[in-house]
C-alpha positions as CSV (number, residue, x, y, z in Angstrom):
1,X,75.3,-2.5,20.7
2,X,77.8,-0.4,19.4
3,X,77.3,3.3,18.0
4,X,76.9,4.2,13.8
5,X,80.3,4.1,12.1
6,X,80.5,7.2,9.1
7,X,80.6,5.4,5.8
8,X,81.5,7.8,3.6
9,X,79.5,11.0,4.8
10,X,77.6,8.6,6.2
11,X,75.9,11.2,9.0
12,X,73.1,8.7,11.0
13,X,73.2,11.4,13.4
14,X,70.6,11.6,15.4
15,X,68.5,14.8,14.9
16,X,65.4,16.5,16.2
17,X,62.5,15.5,14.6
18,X,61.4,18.9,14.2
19,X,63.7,19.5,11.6
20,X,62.0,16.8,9.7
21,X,59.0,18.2,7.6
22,X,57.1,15.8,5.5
23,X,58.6,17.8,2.3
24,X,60.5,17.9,-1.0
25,X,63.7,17.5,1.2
26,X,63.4,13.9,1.2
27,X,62.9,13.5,-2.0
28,X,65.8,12.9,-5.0
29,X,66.0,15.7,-7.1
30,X,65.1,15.8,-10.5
31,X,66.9,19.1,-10.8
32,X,69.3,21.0,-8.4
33,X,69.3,24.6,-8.5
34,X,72.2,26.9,-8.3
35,X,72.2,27.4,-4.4
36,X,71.9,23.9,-3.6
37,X,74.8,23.1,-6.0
38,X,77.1,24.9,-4.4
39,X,76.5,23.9,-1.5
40,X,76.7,20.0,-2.6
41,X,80.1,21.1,-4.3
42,X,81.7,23.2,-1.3
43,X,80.2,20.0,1.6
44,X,81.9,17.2,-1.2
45,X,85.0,19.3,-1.6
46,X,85.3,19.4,2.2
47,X,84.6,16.1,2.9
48,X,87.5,14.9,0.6
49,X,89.8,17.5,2.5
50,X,88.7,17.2,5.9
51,X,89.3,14.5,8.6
52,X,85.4,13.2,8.0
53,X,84.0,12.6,11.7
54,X,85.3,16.5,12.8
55,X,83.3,17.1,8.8
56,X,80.4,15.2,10.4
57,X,79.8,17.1,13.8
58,X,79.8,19.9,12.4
59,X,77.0,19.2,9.7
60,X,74.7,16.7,11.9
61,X,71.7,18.5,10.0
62,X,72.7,17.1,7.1
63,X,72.2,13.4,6.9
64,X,74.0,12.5,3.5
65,X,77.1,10.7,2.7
66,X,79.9,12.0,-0.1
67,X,78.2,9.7,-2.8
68,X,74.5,11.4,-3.1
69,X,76.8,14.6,-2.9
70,X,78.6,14.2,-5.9
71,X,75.3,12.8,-7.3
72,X,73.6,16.6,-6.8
73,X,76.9,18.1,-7.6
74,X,76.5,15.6,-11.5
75,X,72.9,16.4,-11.6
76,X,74.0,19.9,-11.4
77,X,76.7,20.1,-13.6
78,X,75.3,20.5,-16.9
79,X,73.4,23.8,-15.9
80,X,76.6,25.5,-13.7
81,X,79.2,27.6,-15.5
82,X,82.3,29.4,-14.6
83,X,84.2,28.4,-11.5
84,X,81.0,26.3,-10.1
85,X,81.3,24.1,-13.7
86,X,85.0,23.9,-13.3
87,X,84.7,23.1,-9.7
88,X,82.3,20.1,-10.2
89,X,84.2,19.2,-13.3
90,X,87.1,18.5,-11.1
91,X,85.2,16.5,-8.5
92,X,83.9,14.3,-10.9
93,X,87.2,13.3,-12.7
94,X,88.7,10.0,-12.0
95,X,91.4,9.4,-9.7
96,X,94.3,8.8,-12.4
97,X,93.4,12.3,-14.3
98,X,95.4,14.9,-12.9
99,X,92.8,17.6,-12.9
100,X,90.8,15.0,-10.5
101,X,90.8,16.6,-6.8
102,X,92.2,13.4,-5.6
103,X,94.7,12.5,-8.5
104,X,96.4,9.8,-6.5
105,X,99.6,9.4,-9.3
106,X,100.7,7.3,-11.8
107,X,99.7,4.3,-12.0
108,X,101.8,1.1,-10.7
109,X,102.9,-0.7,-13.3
110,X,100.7,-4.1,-13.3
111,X,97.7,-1.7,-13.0
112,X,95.3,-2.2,-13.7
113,X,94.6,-5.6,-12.7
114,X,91.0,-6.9,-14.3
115,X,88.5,-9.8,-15.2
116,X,85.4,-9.7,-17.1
117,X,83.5,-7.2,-15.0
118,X,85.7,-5.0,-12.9
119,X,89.4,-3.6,-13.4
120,X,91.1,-2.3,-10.2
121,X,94.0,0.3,-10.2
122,X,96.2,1.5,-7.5
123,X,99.5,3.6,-7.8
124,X,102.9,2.6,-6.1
125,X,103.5,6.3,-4.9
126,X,103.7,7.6,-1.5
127,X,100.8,7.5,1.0
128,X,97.9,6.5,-2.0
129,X,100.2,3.2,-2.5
130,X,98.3,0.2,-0.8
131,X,100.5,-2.5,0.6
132,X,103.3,-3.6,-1.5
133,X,102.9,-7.1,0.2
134,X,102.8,-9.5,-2.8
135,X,102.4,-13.0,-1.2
136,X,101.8,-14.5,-4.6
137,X,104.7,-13.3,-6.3
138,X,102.8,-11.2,-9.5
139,X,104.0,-7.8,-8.8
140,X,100.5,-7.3,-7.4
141,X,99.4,-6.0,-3.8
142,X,97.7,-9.1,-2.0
143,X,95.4,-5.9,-1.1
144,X,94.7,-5.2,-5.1
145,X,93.7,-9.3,-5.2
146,X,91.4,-9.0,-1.9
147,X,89.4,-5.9,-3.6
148,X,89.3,-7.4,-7.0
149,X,87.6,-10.8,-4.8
150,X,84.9,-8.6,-3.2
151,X,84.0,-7.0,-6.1
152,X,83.8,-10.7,-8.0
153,X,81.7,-11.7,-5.1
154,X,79.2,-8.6,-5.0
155,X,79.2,-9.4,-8.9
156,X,78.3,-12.8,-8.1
157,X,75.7,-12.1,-5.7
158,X,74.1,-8.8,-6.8
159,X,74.2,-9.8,-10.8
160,X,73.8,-13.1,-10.8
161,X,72.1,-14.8,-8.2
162,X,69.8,-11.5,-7.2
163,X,69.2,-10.2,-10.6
164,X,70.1,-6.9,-10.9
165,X,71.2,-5.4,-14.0
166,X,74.7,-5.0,-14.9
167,X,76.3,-1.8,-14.3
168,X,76.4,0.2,-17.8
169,X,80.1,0.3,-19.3
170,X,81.6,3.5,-19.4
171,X,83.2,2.9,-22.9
172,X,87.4,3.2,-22.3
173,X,87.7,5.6,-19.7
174,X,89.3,3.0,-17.7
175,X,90.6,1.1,-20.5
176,X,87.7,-0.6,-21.2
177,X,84.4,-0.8,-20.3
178,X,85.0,-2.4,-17.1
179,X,83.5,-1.1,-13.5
180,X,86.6,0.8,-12.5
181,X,87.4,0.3,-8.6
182,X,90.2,3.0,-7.7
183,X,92.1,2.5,-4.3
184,X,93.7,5.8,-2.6
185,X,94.2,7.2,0.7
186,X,90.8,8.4,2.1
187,X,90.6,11.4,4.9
188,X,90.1,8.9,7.9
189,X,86.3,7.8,8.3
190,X,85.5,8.5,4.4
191,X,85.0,4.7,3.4
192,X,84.3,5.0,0.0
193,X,82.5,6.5,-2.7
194,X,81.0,5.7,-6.2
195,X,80.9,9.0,-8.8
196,X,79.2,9.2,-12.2
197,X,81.3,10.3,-14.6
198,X,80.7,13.9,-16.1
199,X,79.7,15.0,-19.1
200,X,76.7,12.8,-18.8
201,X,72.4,13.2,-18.8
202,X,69.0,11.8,-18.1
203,X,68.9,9.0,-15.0
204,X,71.1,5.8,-16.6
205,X,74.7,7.0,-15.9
206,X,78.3,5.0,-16.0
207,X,80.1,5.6,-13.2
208,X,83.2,4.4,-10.8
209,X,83.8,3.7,-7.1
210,X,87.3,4.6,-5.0
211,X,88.2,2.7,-1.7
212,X,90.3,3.1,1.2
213,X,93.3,1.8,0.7
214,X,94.0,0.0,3.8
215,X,91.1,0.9,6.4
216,X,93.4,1.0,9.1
217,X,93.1,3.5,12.2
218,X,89.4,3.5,11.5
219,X,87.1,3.9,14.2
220,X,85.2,0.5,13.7
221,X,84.2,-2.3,15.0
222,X,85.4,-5.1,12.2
223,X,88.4,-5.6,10.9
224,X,90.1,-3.7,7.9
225,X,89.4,-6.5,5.5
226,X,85.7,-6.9,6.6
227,X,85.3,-2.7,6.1
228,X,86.4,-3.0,2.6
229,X,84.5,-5.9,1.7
230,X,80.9,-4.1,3.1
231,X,82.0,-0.8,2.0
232,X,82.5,-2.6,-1.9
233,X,79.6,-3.7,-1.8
234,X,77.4,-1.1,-0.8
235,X,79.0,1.2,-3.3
236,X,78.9,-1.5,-5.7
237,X,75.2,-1.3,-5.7
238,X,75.2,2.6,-5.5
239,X,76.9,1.9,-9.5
240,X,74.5,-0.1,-10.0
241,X,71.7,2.1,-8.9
242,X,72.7,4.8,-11.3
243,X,72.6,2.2,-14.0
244,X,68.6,2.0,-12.6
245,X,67.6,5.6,-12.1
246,X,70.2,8.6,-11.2
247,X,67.3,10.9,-9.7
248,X,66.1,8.5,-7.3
249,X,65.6,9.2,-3.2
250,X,68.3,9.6,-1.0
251,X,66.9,7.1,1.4
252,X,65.8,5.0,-1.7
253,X,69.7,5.0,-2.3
254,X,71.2,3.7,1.1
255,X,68.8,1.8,2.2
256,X,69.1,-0.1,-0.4
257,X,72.9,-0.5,-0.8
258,X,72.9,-0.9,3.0
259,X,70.8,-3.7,2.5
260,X,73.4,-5.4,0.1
261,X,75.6,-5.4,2.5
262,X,74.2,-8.6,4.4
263,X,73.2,-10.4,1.2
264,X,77.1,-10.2,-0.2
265,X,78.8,-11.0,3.2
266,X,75.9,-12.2,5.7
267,X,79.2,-13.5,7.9
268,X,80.3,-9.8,8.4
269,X,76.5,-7.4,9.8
270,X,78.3,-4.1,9.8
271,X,75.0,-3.2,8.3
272,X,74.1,-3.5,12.1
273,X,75.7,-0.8,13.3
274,X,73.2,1.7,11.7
275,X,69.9,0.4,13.0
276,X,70.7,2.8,15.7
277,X,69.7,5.4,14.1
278,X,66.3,4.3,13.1
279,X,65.8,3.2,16.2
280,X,66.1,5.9,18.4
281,X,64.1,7.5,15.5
282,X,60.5,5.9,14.6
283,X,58.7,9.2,14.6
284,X,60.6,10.2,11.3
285,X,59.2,9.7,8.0
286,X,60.5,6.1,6.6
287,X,61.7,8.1,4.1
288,X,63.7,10.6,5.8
289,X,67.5,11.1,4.8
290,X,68.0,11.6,8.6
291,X,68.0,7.2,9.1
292,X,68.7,6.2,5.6
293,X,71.0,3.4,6.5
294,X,69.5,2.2,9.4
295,X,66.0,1.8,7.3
296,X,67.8,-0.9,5.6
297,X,66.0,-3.1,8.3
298,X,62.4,-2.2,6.2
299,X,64.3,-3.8,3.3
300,X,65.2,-7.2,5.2
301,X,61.3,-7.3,6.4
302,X,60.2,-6.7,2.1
303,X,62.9,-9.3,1.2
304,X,61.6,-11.8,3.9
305,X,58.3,-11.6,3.0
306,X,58.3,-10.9,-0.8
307,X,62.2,-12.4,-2.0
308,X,64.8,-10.3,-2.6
309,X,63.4,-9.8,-5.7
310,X,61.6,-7.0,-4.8
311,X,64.2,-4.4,-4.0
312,X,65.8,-4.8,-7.6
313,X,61.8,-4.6,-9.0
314,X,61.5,-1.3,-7.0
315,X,64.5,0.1,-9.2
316,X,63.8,-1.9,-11.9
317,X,60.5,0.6,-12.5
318,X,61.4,3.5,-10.7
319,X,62.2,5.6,-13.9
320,X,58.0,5.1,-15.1
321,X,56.7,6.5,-12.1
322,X,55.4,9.5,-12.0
323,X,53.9,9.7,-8.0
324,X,55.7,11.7,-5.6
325,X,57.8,10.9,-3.9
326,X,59.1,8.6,-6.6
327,X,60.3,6.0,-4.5
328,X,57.0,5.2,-2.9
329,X,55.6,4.6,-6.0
330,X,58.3,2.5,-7.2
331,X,57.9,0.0,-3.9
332,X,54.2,0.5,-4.0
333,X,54.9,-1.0,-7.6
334,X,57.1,-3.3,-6.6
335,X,55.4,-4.9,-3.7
336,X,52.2,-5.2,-5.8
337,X,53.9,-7.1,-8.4
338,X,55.1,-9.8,-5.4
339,X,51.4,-9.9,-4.2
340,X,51.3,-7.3,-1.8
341,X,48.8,-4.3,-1.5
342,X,51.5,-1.0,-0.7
343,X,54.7,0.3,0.6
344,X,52.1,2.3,3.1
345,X,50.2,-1.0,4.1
346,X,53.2,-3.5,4.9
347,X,55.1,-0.1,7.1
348,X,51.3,-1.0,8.9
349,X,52.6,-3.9,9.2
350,X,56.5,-3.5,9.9
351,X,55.9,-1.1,13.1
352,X,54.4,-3.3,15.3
353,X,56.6,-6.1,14.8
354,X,59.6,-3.9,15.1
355,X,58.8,-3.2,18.4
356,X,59.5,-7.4,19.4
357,X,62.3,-8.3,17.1
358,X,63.1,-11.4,18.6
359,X,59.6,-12.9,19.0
360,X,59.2,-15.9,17.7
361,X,58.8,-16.2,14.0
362,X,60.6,-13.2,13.6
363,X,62.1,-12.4,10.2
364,X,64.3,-10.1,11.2
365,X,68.3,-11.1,10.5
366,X,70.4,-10.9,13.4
367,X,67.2,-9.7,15.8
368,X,69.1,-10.5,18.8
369,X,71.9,-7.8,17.9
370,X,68.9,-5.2,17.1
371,X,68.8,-2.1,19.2
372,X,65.2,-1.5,21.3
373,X,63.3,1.2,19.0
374,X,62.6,4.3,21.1
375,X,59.8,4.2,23.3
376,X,57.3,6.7,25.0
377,X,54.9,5.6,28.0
378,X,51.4,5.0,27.9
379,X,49.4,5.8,31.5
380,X,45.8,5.0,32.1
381,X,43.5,7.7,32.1
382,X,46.2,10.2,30.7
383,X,46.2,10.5,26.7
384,X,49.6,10.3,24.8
385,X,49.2,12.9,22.4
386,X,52.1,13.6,19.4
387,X,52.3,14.7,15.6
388,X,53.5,12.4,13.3
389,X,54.4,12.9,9.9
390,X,53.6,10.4,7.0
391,X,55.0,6.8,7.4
392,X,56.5,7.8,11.1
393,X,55.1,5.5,13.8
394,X,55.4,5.8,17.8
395,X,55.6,2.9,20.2
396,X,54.1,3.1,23.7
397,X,55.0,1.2,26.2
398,X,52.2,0.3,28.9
399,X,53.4,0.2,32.6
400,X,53.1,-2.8,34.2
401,X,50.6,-1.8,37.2
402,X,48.3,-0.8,33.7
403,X,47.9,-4.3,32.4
404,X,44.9,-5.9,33.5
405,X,42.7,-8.6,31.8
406,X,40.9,-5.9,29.5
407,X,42.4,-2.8,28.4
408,X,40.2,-0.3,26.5
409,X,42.1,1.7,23.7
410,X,41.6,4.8,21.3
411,X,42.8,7.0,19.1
412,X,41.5,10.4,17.7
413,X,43.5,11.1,14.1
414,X,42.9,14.1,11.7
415,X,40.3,13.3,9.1
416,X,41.5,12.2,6.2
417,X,45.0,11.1,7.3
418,X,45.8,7.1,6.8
419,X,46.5,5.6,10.4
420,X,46.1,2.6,12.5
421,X,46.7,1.8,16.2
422,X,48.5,-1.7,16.8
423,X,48.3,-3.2,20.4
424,X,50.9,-6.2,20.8
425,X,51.1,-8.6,24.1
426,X,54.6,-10.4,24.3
427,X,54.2,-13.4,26.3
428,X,57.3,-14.7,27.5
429,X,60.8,-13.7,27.6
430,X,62.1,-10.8,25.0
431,X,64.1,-13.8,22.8
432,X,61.6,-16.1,21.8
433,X,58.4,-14.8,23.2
434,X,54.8,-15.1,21.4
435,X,53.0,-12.1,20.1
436,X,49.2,-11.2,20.2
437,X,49.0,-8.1,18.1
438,X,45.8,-6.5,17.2
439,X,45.0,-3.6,15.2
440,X,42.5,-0.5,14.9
441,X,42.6,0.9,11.6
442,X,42.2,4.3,11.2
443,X,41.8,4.2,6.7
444,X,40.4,7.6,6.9
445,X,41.2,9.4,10.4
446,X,38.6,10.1,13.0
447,X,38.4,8.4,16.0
448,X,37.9,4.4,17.1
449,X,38.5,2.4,20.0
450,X,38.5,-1.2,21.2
451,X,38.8,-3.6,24.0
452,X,41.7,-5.8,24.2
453,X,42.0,-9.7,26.3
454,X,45.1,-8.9,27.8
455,X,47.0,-12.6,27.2
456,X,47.4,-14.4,30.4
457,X,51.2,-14.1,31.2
458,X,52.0,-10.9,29.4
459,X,55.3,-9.5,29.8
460,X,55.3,-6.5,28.0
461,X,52.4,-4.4,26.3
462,X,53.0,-1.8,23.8
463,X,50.3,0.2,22.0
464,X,52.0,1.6,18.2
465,X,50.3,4.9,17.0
466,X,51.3,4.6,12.7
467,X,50.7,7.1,10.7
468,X,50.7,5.3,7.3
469,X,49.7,8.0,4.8
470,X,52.2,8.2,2.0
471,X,51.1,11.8,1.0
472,X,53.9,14.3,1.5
473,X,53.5,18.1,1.3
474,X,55.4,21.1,1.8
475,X,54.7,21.8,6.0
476,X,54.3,19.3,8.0
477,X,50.4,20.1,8.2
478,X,49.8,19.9,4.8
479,X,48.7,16.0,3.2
480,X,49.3,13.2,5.1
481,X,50.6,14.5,8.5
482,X,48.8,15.5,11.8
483,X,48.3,15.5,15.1
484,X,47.9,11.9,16.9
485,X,45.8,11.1,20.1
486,X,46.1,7.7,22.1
487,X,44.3,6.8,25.1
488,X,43.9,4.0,27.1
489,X,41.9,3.1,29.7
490,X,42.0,-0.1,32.3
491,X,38.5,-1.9,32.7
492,X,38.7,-4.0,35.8
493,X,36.4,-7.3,35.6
C-alpha cells in the first residue's frame, strides 16, 4: 500500500490527535476574519510559488489543499482592503488575465477548444505550453483533446447519470458561459485547483479549474494521463460544489470530490492512496480536515447502502440547514430522506465494519487494496482507557491467549455523551471471512456490559469503543466529547 500523493495542497499528513479539538476548526466558515485571511492568502500565494511537498512539510498542521484556500481567501475578499484586497484579487484572476499570479500567456491560437459544457485553453509559450503533439492533425495538442475527454466524461457521469446540478455559467469570462478548464505548468506536486471567480457573494458561485499540464516527474503511483483524469474530476466536482453551497465543511468538500474520483474512472483508484490517512487516524473526528480525503471511504459505505444519490442530496440541502456543523445536518438530512435514521447512527455502524474490510459481504470498493485501520490492544483484566472526540472511534484488538468461549465486556462513558461498544469475531481468513458483530449501545453514557459467545473458530476479535455524538463544542470537553473506558474480562466455562 503505497503512501498519500499531495493533490493540490492535499496535506493527509498524519498529525497528533491532540491538535484535533472537537471545534469550529472543522467547520466551513461562513465568514473569515482578517487574521485568518491573510494567512489563507500568504499559504495560497506560497503554494503557487513553492515546490509543494517542501510547502507541505513544512505546514503538516494544516491539512488543506490550494482549492479550500482560495475558497477562504474569496470568502474573504469582499471585507479586505488595501494590499490584502489587491492581493486576493490577483489570486483569484484567471490564468489568461495578466494581473492573475499565474498569467500563463497568450493564448495558442485554436484556443480555446470547447463543446456544450466545458471550453479548454492552453497557450503555445514556453514552459505553460502542453505538448505540441497533434496526432490528429487540427492544430490542437492531443493533450488539449485528452482533458477536454475527462471533463466530457466527469460531465457525463457526475451530471447526468448521478444527478448533480450543472455547474452555474460564469456569463463570458471565458467566452462564454462554459466551465473553463485552464492547463499551465503547476509547481511540482500541485495537481490542480478549481477558484471561484471574484467579485462574487452568498454560497452559489461560478468558478474555473487549472490543470497540470503534463503531470510528468510527479511523485505518483499512476500514470500522467490517469493523474489528470482523477485530478479533473475531483476538481470538477469541487465547481460543482460551489454551484451547491460555497460555505460548506472542508471535509464535506474532499471527501466528496475524492469520492468522485472512483465513480468517473472506477478503472484508475488513486482515491486509494488516501485511506491511509484515515486509517492510521480513527480517533479523529469524521469530520476532521486532518483525513479529509481518506474519509472518502464513509462516502463509498453511504453510497452502497443508500445510492449515490445521497451524496448529491447532502449538497443538494446543505444551504437550509441551520445545525452546526452544517455538514452533519446536511447528511443527517440526506440519509433520512434514503430511509436512514443519522449521519451519527450509520458512523455506529461504519466503525465496526471498517475494522474487517474484506469480510464477506463487504461493500467496500477495492477492500483488498484497503490499509489495516490503526489498532490498540485490549488485555484481560487491564481497562483500555482513551478520550475520544465526537464521531472518532477506536478499535481494539484482543490477544489471542484472551479469546475464550465467553468474554465479558464494558464500557464506562461520560453521561450524556452518545456511544456504543461493537465486539466483532472474524471467522476465517482476513479475505473472505464471516463476521459476528454485536453491539452495546451507550445512547446516553454511563456504563453497560455484556457477555459475548466467542464463535467457534475465531480468528481475530476486536472490541470498537465509538463515540457517536455529533455535538461539537469549543474544547474538547465541552458537548459530545469525553473520556472512554473499555474492559474486558475472560470467563472460563
Amino acid at each position: 500500500m503505497s503512501k498519500p500523493r499531495f493533490r493540490s495542497l492535499a496535506l493527509t499528513l498524519l498529525v497528533t490527535v491532540a491538535v484535533l479539538p472537537a471545534s469550529a476548526a472543522a467547520q466551513g466558515p461562513a465568514s473569515v476574519d482578517a487574521a485568518e485571511a491573510r494567512q489563507a492568502i500568504g499559504l495560497a500565494e506560497a503554494a503557487l510559488s513553492t515546490r509543494t511537498e517542501t510547502f507541505a512539510s513544512s505546514q503538516a498542521n494544516l491539512a488543506r489543499d490550494l482549492t479550500m484556500l482560495l475558497r477562504d481567501v474569496a470568502i474573504a475578499a469582499p471585507s479586505l482592503s488595501g494590499d490584502l484586497a489587491e492581493r486576493a484579487d490577483e489570486l483569484l484572476r484567471r490564468p489568461t488575465d495578466k494581473r492573475d499570479r499565474d498569467y500563463f500567456g497568450k493564448e495558442a491560437g485554436p484556443s480555446p477548444v470547447c463543446d456544450s459544457q466545458f471550453c479548454v485553453h492552453w497557450t503555445a509559450k514556453g514552459r505553460n505550453a502542453p505538448s505540441l503533439k497533434d496526432s490528429s492533425g487540427d492544430n490542437v495538442p492531443d493533450y488539449v483533446e485528452q482533458v477536454l475527454a475527462a471533463a466530457v466524461q466527469s460531465f457525463l457521469v457526475e451530471n447526468t447519470n448521478l444527478g448533480w446540478e450543472p455547474a452555474p455559467s460564469d456569463g463570458k469570462l471565458g467566452g462564454g458561459g462554459e466551465v473553463d478548464i485552464y492547463i499551465t505548468s503547476l509547481e511540482q506536486g500541485l495537481f490542480g485547483f478549481a477558484a471561484t471567480d471574484p467579485k462574487q457573494k452568498g454560497p452559489t458561485r461560478h468558478s474555473y479549474l487549472v490543470l497540470d499540464d503534463d503531470y510528468k516527474g510527479f511523485k505518483a503511483s499512476a500514470p500522467p494521463i490517469e493523474l489528470m483524469q482523477a485530478t479533473l474530476a475531483h476538481e470538477y466536482n469541487h465547481v460543482l460544489q460551489f454551484g451547491y453551497d460555497t460555505f460548506q465543511d472542508i471535509w464535506m468538500f474532499e471527501a466528496s470530490a475524492t469520492w468522485m474520483e472512483e465513480s468517473v474512472f472506477p478503472e484508475i483508484d488513486d482515491w486509494i492512496n488516501f485511506v491511509d490517512s484515515f486509517a492510521a487516524l480513527p480517533v479523529a473526528p469524521l469530520i476532521s480536515p486532518d483525513k479529509m480525503y481518506g474519509t472518502s471511504i464513509f462516502y463509498h459505505w453511504l453510497s452502497a447502502r443508500y445510492g449515490p444519490g445521497v451524496i448529491e442530496n447532502a449538497w443538494d440541502v446543505s444551504r437550509s440547514i441551520k445545525k452546526k456543523p452544517r455538514s452533519i445536518g446536511a447528511f443527517d438530512t440526506a440519509i433520512a430522506a434514503a430511509g436512514g435514521s443519522s449521519l451519527a447512527e450509520e458512523f455506529a455502524a461504519f466503525a465496526p465494519a471498517s475494522t474487517e474490510w474484506t469480510a464477506a459481504g463487504s461493500v467496500f470498493p477495492n477492500a483488498d487494496k484497503l490499509p489495516d485501520v490503526d489498532r490498540a490492544k485490549l488485555r484481560s483484566g487491564k481497562a483500555f482507557k482513551t478520550f475520544l472526540d465526537p464521531l472518532a472511534y477506536q478499535p481494539l484488538t484482543v490477544r489471542s491467549s484472551d479469546v475464550k468461549e465467553v468474554v465479558e465486556v464494558g464500557a464506562k462513558v461520560r453521561a450524556g455523551v452518545a456511544a456504543s461498544v461493537a465486539i466483532v469475531a472474524r471467522v476465517g481468513p482476513e479475505d473472505g471471512g464471516t463476521l459476528t458483530t454485536e453491539t452495546i449501545p451507550l445512547p446516553k453514557g454511563g456504563k453497560a456490559s455484556t457477555q459475548f459467545a466467542v464463535p467457534a473458530g475465531t480468528t481475530r476479535l476486536t472490541v470498537v469503543a465509538i463515540n457517536q455524538d455529533d455535538r461539537f463544542g469549543r474544547t474538547r470537553n465541552s458537548y459530545g466529547g469525553g473520556p472512554f473506558t473499555v474492559t474486558l474480562k475472560k470467563i472460563v466455562p
